[in-house]
N, C-alpha and C positions, 0 to 999 in steps of 0.2 A: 119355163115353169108354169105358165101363164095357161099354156097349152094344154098340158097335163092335169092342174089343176080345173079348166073346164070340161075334159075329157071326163076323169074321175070323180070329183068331186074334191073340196077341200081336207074332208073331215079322212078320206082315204088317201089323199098323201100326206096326213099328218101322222096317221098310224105306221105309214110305210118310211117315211123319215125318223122317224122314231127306234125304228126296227133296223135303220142302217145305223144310226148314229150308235145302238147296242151293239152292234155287228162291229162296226169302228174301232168300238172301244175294246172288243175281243176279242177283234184282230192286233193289235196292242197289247193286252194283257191277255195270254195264253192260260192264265189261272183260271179265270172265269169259265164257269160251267154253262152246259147248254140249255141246263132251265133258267139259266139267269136272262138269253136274249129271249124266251118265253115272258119273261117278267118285263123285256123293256116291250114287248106285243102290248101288252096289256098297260102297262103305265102308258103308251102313247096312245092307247085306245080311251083310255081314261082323262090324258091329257086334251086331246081330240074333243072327247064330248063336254066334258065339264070347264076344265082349266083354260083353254086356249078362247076360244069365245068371248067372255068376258074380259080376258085381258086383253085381246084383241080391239074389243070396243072402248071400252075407258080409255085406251092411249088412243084411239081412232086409228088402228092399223092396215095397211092393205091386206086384199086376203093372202097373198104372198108371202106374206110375210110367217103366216101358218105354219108351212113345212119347214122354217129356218128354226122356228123356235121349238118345233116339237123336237128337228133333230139333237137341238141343245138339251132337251128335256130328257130324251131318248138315252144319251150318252153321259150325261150324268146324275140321272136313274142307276143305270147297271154300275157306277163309280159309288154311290152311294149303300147299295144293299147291305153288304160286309158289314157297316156304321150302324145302317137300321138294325142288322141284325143281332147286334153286339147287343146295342139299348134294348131292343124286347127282351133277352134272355136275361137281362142286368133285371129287368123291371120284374120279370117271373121271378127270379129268382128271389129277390128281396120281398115277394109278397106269400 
């Protein structure tokens, strides 16, 4: 990982973990749609530049540690959507 990670860079195998861990999960659940591992691109692209970073530093993590947790972000991202989406329409609705 160490390898890859100097090859690419951190932030693009956090994206790319992220993007298997959606895959994983929809390999798994055959319901899932194929814009939804579009949605886990982007959650671990987002993951990647914002989220992972600072959490990475406050616990003083290696940078290895990077793609383990994006893939966990990745996979339940796409396990989440369904929930998120349930609440926004709840929330429209009622306003």
């Amino acid at each position: 990982m160490e390898a890859l990670i100097i090859a690419i860079g951190v932030k693009a195998c956090c994206v790319g973990s992220a993007t298997i861990g959606g895959a994983c999960n929809w390999a798994v659940n055959k319901k899932i749609k194929w814009a939804d591992l579009l949605v886990a691109v982007a959650v671990g692209w987002v993951a990647a530049e914002l989220f992972l970073p600072p959490v990475m530093m406050h616990y003083q993590l290696d940078v290895t540690w990077g793609p383990a947790l994006s893939f966990l972000i990745g996979f339940s991202a796409i396990r989440m959507l369904p929930v998120i989406e349930a609440r926004i329409r709840n929330l429209i609705e009622k306003s």
